[in-house]
DRENTORKOL-3810 file (N, C-alpha, C; in nm, 4 decimals):
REM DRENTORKOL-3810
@n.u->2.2673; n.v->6.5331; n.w->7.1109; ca.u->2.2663; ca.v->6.3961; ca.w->7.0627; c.u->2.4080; c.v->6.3593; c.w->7.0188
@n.u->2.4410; n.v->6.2275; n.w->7.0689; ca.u->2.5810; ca.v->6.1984; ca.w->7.0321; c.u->2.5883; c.v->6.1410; c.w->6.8754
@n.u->2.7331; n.v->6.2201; n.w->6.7979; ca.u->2.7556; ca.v->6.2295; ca.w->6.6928; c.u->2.6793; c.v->6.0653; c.w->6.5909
@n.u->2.7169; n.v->5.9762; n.w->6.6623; ca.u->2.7283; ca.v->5.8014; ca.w->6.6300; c.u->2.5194; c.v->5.8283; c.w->6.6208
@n.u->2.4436; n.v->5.8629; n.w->6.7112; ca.u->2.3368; ca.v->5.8762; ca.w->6.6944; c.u->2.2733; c.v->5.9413; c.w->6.6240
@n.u->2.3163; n.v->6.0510; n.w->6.5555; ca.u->2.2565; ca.v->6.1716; ca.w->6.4770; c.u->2.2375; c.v->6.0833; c.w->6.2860
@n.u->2.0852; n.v->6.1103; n.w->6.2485; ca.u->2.0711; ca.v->6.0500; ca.w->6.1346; c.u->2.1392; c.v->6.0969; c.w->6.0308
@n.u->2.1973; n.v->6.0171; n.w->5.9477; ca.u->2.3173; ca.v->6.0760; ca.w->5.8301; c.u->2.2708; c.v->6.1520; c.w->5.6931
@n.u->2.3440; n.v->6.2563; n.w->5.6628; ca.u->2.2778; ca.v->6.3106; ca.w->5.5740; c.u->2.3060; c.v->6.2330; c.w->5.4327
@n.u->2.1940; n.v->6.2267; n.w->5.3335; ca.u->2.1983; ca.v->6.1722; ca.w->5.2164; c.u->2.3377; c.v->6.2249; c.w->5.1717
@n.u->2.3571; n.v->6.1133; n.w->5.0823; ca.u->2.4937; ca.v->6.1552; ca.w->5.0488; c.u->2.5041; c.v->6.1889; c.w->4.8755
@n.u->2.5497; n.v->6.3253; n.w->4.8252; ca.u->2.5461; ca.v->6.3635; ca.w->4.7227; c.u->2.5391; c.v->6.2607; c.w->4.5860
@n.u->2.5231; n.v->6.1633; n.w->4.5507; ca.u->2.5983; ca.v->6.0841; ca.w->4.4267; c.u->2.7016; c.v->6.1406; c.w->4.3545
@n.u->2.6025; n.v->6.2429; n.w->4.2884; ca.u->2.7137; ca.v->6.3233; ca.w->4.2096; c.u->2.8037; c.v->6.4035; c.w->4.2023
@n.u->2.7914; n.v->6.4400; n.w->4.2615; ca.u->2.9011; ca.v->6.5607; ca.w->4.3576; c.u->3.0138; c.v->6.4445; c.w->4.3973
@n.u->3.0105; n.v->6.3443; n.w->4.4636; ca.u->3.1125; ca.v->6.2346; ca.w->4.4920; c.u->3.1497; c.v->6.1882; c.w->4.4071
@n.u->3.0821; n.v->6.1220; n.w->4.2968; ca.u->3.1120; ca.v->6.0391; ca.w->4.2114; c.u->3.2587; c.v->6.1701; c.w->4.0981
@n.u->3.2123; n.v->6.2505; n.w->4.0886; ca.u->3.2812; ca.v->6.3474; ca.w->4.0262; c.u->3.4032; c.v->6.4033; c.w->4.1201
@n.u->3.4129; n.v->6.4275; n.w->4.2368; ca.u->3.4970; ca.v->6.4501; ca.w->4.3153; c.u->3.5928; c.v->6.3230; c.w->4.3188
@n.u->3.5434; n.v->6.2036; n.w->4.3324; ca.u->3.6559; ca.v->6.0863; ca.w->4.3289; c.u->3.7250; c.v->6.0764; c.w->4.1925
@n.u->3.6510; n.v->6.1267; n.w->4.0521; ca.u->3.6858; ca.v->6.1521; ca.w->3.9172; c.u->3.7778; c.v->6.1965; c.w->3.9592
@n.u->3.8708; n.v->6.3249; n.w->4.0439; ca.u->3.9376; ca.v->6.3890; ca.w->4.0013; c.u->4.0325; c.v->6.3501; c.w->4.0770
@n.u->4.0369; n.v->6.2425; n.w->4.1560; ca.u->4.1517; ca.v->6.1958; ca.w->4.2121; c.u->4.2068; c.v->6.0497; c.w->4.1435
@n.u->4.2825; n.v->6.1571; n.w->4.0866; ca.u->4.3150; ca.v->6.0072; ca.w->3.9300; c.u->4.4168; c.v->5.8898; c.w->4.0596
@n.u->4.4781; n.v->5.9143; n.w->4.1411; ca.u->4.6156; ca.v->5.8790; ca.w->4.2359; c.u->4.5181; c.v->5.7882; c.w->4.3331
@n.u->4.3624; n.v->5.7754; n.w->4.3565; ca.u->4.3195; ca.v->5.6645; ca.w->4.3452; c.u->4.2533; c.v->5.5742; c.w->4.2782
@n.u->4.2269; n.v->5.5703; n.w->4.2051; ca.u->4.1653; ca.v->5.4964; ca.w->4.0946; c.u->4.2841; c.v->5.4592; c.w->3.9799
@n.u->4.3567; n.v->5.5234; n.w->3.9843; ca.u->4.4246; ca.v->5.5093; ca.w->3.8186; c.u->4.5466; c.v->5.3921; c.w->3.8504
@n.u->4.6148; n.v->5.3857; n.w->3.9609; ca.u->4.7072; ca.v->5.2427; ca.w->3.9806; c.u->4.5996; c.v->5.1219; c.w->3.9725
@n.u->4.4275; n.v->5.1342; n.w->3.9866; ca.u->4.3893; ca.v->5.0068; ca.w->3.9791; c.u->4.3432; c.v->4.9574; c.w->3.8315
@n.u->4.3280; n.v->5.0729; n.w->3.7565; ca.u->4.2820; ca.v->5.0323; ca.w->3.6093; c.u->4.3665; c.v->4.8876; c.w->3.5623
@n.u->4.2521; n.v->4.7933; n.w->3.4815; ca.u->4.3086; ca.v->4.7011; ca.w->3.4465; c.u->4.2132; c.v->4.6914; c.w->3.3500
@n.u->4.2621; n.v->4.5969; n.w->3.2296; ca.u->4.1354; ca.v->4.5390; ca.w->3.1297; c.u->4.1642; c.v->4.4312; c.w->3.0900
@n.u->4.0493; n.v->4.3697; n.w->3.0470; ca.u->4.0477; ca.v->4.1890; ca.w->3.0856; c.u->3.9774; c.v->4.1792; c.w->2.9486
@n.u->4.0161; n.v->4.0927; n.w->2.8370; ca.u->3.9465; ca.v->4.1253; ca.w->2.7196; c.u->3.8472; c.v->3.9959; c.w->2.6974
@n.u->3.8258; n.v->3.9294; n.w->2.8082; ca.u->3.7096; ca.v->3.8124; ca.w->2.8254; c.u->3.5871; c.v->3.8879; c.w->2.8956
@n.u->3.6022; n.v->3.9439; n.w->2.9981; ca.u->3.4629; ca.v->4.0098; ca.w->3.0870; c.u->3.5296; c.v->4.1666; c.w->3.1647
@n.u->3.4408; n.v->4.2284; n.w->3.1374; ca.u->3.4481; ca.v->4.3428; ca.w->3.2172; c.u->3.5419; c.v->4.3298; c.w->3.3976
@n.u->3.6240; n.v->4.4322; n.w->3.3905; ca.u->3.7121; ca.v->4.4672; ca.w->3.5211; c.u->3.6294; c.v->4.5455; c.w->3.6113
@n.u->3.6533; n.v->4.5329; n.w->3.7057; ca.u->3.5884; ca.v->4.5996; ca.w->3.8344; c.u->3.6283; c.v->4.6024; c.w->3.9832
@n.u->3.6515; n.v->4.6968; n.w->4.0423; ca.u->3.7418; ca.v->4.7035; ca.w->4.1906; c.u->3.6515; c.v->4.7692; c.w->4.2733
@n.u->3.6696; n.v->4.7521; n.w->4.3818; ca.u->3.6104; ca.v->4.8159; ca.w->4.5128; c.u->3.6373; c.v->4.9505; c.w->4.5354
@n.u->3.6131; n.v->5.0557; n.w->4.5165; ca.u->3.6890; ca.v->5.1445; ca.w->4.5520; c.u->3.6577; c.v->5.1643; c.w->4.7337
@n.u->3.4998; n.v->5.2071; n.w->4.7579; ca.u->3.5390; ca.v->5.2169; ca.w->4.9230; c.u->3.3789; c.v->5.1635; c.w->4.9489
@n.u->3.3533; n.v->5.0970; n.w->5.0583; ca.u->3.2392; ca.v->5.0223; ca.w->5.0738; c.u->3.2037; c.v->5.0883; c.w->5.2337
@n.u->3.1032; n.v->5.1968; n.w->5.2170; ca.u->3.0373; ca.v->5.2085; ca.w->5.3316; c.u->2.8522; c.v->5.1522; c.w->5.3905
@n.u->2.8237; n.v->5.1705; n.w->5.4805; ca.u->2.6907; ca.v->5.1590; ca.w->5.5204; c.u->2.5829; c.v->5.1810; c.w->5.3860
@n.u->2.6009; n.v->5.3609; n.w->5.3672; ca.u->2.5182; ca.v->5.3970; ca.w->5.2985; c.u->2.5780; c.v->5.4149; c.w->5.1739
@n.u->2.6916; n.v->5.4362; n.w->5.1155; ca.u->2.7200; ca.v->5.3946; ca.w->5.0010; c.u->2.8650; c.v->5.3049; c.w->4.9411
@n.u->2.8418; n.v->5.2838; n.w->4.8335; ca.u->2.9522; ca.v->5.2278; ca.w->4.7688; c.u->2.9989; c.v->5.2747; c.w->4.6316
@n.u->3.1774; n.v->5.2766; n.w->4.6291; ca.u->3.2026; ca.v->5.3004; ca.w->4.4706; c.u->3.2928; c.v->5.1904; c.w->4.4385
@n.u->3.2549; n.v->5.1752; n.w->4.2948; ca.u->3.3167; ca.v->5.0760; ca.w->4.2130; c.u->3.3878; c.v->5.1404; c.w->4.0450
@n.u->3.4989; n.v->5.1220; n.w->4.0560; ca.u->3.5529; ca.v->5.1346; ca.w->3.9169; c.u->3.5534; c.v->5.0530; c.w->3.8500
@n.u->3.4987; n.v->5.0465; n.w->3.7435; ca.u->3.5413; ca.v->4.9568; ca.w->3.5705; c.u->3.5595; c.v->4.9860; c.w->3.4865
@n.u->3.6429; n.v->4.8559; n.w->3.4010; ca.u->3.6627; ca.v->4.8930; ca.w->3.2744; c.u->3.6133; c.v->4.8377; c.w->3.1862
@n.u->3.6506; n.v->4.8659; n.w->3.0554; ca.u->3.5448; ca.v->4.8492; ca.w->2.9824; c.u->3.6190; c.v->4.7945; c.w->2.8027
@n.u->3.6730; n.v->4.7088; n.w->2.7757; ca.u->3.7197; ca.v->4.7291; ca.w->2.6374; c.u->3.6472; c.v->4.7524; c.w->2.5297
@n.u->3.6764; n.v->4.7970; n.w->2.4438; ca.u->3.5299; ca.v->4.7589; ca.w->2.3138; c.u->3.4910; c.v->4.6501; c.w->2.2916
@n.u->3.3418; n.v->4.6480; n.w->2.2951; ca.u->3.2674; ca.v->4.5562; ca.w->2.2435; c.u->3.2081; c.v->4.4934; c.w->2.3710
@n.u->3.2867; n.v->4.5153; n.w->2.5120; ca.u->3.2301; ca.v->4.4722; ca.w->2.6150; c.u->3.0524; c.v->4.5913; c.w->2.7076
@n.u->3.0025; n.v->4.4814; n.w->2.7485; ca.u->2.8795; ca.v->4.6021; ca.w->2.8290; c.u->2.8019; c.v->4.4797; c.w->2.8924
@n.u->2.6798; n.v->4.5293; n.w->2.9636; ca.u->2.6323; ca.v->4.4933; ca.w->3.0306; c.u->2.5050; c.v->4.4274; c.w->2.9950
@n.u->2.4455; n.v->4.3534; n.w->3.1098; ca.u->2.3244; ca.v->4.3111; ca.w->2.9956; c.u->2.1776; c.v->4.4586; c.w->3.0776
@n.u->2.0330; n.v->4.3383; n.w->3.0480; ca.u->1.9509; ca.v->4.5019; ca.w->3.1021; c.u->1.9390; c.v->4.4862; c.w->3.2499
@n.u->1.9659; n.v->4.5779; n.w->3.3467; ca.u->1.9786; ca.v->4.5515; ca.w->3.4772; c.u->1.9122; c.v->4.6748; c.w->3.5365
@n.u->1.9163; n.v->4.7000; n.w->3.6735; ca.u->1.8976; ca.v->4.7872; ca.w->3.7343; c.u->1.9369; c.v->4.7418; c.w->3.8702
@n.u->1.9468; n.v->4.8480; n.w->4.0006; ca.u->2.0439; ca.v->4.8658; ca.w->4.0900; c.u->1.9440; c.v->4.7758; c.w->4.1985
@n.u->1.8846; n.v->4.7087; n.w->4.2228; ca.u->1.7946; ca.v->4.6675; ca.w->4.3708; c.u->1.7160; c.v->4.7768; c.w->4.4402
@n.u->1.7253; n.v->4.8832; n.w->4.4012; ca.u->1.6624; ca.v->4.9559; ca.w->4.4733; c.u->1.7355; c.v->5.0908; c.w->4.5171
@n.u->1.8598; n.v->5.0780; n.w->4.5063; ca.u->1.9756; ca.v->5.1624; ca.w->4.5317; c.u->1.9855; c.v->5.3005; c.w->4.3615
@n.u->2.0465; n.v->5.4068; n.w->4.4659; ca.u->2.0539; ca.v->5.5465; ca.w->4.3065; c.u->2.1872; c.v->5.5623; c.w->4.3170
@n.u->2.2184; n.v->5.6018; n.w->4.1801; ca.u->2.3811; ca.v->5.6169; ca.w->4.1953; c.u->2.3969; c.v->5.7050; c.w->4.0482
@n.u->2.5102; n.v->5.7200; n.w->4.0477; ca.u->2.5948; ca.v->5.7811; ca.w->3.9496; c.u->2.7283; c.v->5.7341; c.w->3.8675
@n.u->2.7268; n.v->5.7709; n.w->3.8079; ca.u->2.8493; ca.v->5.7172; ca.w->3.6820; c.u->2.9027; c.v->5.8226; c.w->3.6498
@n.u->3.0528; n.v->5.8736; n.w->3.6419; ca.u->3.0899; ca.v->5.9050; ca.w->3.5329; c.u->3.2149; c.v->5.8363; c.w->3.4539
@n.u->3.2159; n.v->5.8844; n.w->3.2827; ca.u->3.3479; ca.v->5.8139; ca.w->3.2548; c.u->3.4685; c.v->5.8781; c.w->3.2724
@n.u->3.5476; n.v->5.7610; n.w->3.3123; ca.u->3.7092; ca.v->5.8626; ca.w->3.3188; c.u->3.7368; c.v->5.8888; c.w->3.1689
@n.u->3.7443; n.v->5.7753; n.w->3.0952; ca.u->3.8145; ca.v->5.7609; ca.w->2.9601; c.u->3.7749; c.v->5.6881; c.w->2.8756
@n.u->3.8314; n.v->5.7192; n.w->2.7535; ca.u->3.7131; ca.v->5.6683; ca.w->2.6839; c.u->3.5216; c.v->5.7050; c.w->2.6479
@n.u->3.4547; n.v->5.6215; n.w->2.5972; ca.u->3.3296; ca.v->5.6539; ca.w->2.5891; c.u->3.2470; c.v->5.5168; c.w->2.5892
@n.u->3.1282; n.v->5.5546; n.w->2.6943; ca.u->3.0250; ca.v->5.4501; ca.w->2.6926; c.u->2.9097; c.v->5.4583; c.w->2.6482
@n.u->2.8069; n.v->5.3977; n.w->2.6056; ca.u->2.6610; ca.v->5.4382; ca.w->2.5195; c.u->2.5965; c.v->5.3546; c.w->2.6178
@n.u->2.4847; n.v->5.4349; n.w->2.6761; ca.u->2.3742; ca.v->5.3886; ca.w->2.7480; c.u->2.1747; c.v->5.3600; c.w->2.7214
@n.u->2.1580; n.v->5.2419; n.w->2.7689; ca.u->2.0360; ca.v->5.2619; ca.w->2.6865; c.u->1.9680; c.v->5.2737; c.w->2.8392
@n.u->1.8424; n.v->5.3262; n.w->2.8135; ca.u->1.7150; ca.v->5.2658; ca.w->2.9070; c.u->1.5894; c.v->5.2491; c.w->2.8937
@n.u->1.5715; n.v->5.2069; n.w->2.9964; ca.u->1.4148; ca.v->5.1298; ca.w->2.9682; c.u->1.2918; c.v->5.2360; c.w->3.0598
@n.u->1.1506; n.v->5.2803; n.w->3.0251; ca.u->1.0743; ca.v->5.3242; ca.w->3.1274; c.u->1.0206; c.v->5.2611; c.w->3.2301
@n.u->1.0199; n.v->5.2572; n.w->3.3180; ca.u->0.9631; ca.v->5.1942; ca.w->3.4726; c.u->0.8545; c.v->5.2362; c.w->3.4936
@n.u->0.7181; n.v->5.1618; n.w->3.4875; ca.u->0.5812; ca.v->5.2010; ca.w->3.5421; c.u->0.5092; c.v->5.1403; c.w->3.6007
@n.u->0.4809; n.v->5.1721; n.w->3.7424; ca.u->0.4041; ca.v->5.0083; ca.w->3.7923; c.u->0.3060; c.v->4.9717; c.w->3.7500
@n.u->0.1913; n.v->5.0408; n.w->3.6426; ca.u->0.1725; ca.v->4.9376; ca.w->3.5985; c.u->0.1470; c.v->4.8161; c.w->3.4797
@n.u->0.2911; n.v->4.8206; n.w->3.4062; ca.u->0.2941; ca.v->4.7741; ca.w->3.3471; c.u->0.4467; c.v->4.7170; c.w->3.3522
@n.u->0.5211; n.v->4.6212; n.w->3.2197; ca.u->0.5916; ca.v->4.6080; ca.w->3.2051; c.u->0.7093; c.v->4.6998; c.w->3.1397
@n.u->0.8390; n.v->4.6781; n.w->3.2469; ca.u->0.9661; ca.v->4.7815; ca.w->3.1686; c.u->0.9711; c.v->4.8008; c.w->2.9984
@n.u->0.9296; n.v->4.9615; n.w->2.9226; ca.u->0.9675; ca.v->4.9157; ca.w->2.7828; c.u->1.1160; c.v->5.0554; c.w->2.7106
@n.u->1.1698; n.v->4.9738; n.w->2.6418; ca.u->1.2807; ca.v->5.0331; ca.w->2.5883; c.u->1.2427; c.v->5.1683; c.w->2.5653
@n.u->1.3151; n.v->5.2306; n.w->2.6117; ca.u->1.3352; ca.v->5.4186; ca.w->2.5531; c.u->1.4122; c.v->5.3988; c.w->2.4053
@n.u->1.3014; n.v->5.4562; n.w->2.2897; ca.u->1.3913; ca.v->5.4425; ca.w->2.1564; c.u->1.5814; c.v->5.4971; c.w->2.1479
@n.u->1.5623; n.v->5.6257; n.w->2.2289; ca.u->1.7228; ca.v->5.6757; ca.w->2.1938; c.u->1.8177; c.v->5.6160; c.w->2.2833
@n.u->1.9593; n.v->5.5947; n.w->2.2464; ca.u->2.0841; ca.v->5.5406; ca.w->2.3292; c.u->2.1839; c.v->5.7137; c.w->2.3414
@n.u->2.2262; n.v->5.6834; n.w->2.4276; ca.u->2.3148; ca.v->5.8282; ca.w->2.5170; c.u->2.4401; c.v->5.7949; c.w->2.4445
@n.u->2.5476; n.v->5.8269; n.w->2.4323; ca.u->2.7031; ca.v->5.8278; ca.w->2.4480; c.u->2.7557; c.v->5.8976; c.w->2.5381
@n.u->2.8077; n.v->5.8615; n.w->2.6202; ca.u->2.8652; ca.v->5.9519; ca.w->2.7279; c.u->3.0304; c.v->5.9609; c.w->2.7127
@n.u->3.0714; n.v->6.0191; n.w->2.7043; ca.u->3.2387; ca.v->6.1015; ca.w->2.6417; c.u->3.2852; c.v->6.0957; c.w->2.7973
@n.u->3.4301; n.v->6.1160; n.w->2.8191; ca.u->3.5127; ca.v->6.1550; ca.w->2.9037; c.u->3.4627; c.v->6.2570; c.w->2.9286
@n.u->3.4493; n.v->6.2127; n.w->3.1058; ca.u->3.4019; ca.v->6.3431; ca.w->3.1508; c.u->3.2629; c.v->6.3425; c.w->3.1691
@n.u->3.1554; n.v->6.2726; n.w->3.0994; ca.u->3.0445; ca.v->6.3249; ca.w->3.1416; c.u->2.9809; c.v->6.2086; c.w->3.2734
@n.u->2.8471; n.v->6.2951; n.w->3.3387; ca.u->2.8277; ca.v->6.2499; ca.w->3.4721; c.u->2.6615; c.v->6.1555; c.w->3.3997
@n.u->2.6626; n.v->6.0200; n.w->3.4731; ca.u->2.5201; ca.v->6.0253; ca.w->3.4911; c.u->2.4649; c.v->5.9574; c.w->3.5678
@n.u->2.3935; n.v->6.0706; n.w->3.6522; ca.u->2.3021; ca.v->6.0297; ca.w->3.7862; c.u->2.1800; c.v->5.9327; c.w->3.7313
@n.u->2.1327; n.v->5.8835; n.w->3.8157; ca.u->2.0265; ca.v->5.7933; ca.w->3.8136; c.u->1.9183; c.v->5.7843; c.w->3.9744
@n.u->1.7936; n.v->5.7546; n.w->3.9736; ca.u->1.7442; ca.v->5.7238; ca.w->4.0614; c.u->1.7195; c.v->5.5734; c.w->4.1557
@n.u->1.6597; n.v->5.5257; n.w->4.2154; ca.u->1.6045; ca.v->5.3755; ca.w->4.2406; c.u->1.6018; c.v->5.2929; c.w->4.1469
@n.u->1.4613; n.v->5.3865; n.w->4.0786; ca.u->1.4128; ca.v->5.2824; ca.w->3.9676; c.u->1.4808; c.v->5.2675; c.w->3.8640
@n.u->1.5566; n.v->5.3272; n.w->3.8329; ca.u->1.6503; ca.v->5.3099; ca.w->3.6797; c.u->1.6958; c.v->5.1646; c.w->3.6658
@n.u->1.6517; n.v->5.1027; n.w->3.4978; ca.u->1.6732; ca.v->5.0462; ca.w->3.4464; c.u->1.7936; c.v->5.0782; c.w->3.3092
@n.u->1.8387; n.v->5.0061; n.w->3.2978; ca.u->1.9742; ca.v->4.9965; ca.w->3.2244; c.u->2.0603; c.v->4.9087; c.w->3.1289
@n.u->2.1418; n.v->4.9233; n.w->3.0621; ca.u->2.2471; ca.v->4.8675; ca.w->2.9891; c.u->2.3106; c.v->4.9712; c.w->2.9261
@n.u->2.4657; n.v->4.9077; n.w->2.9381; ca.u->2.5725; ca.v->4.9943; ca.w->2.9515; c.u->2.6662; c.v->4.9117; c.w->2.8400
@n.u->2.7109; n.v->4.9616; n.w->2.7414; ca.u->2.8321; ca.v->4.9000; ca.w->2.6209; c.u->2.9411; c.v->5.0536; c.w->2.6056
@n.u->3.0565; n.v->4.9587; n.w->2.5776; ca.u->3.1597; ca.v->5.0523; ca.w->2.5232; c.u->3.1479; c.v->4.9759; c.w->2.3523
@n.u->3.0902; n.v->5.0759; n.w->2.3186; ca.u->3.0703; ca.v->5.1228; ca.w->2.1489; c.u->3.1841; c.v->5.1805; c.w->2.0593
@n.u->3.3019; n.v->5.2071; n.w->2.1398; ca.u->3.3849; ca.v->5.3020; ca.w->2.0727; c.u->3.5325; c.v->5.1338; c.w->2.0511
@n.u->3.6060; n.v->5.2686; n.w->1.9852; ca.u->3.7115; ca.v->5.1643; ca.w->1.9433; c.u->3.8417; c.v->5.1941; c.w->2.0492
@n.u->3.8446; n.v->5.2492; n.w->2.1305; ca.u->3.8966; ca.v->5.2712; ca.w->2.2401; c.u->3.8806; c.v->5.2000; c.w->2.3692
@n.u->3.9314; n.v->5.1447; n.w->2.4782; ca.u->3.9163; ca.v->5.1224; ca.w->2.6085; c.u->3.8207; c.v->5.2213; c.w->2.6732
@n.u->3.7753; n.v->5.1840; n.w->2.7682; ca.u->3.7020; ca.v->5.2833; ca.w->2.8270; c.u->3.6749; c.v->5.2474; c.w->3.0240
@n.u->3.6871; n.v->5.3984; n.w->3.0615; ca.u->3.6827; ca.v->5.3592; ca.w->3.2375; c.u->3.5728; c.v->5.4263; c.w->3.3237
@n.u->3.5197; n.v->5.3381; n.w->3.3962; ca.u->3.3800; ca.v->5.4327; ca.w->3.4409; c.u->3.4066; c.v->5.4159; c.w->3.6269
@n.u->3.3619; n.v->5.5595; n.w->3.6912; ca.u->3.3075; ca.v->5.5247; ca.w->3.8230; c.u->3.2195; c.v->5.6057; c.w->3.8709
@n.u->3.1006; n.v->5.4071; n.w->3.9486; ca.u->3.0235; ca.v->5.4389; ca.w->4.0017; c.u->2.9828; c.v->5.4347; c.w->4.1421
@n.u->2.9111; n.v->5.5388; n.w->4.1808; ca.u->2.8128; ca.v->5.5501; ca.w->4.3212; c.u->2.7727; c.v->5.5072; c.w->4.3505
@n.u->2.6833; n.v->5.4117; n.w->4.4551; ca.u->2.5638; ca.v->5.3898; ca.w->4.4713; c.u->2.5412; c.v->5.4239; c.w->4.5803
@n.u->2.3784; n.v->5.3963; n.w->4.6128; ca.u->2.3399; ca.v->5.4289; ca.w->4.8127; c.u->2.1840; c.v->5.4290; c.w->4.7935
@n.u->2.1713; n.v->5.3185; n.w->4.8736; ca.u->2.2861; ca.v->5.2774; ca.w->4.9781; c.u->2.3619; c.v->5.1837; c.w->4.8830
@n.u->2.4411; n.v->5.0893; n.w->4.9310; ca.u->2.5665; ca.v->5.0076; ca.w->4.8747; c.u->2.4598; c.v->4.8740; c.w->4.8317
@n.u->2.5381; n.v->4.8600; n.w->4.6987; ca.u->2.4263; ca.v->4.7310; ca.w->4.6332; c.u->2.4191; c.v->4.6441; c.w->4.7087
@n.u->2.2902; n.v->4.5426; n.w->4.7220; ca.u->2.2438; ca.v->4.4501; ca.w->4.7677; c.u->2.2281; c.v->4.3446; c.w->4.6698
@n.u->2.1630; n.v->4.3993; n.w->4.5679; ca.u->2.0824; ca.v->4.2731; ca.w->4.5158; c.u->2.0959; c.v->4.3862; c.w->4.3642
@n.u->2.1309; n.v->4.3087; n.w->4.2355; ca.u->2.0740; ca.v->4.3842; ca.w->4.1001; c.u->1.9774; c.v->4.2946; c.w->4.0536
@n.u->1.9314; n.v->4.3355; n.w->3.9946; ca.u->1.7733; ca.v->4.2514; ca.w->3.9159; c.u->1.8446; c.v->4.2211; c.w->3.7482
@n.u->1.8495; n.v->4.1354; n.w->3.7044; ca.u->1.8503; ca.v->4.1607; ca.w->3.5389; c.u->1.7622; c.v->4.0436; c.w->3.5018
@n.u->1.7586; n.v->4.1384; n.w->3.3321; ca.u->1.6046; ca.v->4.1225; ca.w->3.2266; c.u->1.6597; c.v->4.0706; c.w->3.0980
@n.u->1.5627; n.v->4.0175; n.w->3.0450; ca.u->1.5575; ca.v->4.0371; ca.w->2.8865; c.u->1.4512; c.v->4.0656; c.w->2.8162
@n.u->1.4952; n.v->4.1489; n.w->2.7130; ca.u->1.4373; ca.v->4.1877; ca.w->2.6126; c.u->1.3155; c.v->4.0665; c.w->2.5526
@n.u->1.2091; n.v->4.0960; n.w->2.5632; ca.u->1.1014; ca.v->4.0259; ca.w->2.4416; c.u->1.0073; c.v->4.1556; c.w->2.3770
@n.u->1.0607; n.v->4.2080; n.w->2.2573; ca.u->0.9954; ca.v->4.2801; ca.w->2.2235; c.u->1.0210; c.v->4.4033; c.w->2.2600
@n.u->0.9647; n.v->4.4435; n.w->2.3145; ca.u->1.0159; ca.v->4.6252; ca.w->2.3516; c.u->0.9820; c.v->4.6174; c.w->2.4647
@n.u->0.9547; n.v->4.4665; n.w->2.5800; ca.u->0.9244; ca.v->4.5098; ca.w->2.6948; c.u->1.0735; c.v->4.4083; c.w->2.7744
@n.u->1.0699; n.v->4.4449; n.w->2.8473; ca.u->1.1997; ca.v->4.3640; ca.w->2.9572; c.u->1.1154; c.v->4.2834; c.w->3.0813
@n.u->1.1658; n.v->4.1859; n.w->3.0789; ca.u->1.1380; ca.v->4.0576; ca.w->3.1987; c.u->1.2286; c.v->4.0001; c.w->3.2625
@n.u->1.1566; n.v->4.0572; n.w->3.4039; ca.u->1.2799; ca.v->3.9788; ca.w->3.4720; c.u->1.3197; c.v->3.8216; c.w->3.4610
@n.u->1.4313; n.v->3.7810; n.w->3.4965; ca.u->1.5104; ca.v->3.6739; ca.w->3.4924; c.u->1.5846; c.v->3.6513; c.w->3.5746
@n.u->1.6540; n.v->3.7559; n.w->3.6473; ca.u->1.7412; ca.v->3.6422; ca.w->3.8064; c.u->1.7742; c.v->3.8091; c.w->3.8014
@n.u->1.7609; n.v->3.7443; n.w->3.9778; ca.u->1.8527; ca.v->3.8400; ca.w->4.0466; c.u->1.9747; c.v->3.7843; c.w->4.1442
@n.u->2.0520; n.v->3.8536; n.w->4.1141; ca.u->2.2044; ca.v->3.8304; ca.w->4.1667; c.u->2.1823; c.v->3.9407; c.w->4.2810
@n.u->2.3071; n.v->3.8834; n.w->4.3944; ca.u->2.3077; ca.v->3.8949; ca.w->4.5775; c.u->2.4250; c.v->3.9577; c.w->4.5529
@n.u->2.5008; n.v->4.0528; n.w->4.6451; ca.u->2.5957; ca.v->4.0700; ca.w->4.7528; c.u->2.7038; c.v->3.9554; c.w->4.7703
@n.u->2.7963; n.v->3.9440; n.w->4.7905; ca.u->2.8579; ca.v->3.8473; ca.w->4.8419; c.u->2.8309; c.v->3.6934; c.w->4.7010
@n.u->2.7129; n.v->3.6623; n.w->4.6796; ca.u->2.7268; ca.v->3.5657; ca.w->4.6541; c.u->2.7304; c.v->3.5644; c.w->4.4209
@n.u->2.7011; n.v->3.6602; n.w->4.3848; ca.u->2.7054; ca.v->3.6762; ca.w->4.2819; c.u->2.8724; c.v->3.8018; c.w->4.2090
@n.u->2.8744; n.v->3.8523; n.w->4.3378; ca.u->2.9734; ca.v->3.9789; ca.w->4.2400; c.u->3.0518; c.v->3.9839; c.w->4.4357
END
């Protein structure tokens, strides 16, 4: 079977996402921080996946989201980020997981499909994250909070939102 035809093997998240960590000589000429909204660059956009670097100043984060359907990985370069999440059950509505993570320089975190999310830099430091995905985002979903459960509210596209 010719190479172009042969089905592609899943592609590690984490193992990549951590391997591109260590090539500071691409990622590190693009660091920038923007102290109105979170920074973010392309790093390489394939079929089945995509990475994106950001930054992060204090006090900046995300609202509650999750990936469209896509799994990926994070880790931080620098700095530190605190992550919350929510449980996913079909059948019911998304509800908050009581504990929040801190993730330090250096640490990795994988995720599946369903992962739901929000992401803040908590610290008094800048902070730089890169992530995986795969396949390459399409569509993110984001929520809000009523109570301890999350509802959706819009989903943002490809191309036409980010």
């Amino acid at each position: 079977m010719p190479a172009s035809r042969r089905p592609r093997t899943p592609i590690d998240l984490a193992a990549t996402a951590l391997r591109l960590a260590d090539q500071r000589a691409l990622w590190e000429p693009l660091v920038q921080f923007d102290p109105v909204s979170r920074f973010y660059a392309r790093l390489a956009a394939q079929p089945d996946f995509e990475v994106w670097l950001l930054t992060w100043v204090p006090g900046q984060g995300t609202d509650w989201h999750d990936h469209g359907g896509s799994a990926g990985a994070f880790v931080v370069l620098t700095g530190a980020l605190t992550e919350e999440h929510a449980r996913v059950r079909p059948d019911r509505l998304p509800t908050i997981e009581p504990r929040a993570r801190t993730l330090s320089a250096g640490a990795l975190r994988p995720f599946g499909t369903q992962h739901l999310h929000r992401v803040r830099n908590d610290g008094l430091a800048p902070a730089v994250s890169l992530h995986v995905y795969s396949p390459a985002l399409v569509r993110m979903n984001r929520y809000a909070l009523e109570g301890t459960e999350l509802h959706l509210v819009e989903t943002e596209r490809a191309g036409a939102s980010w």
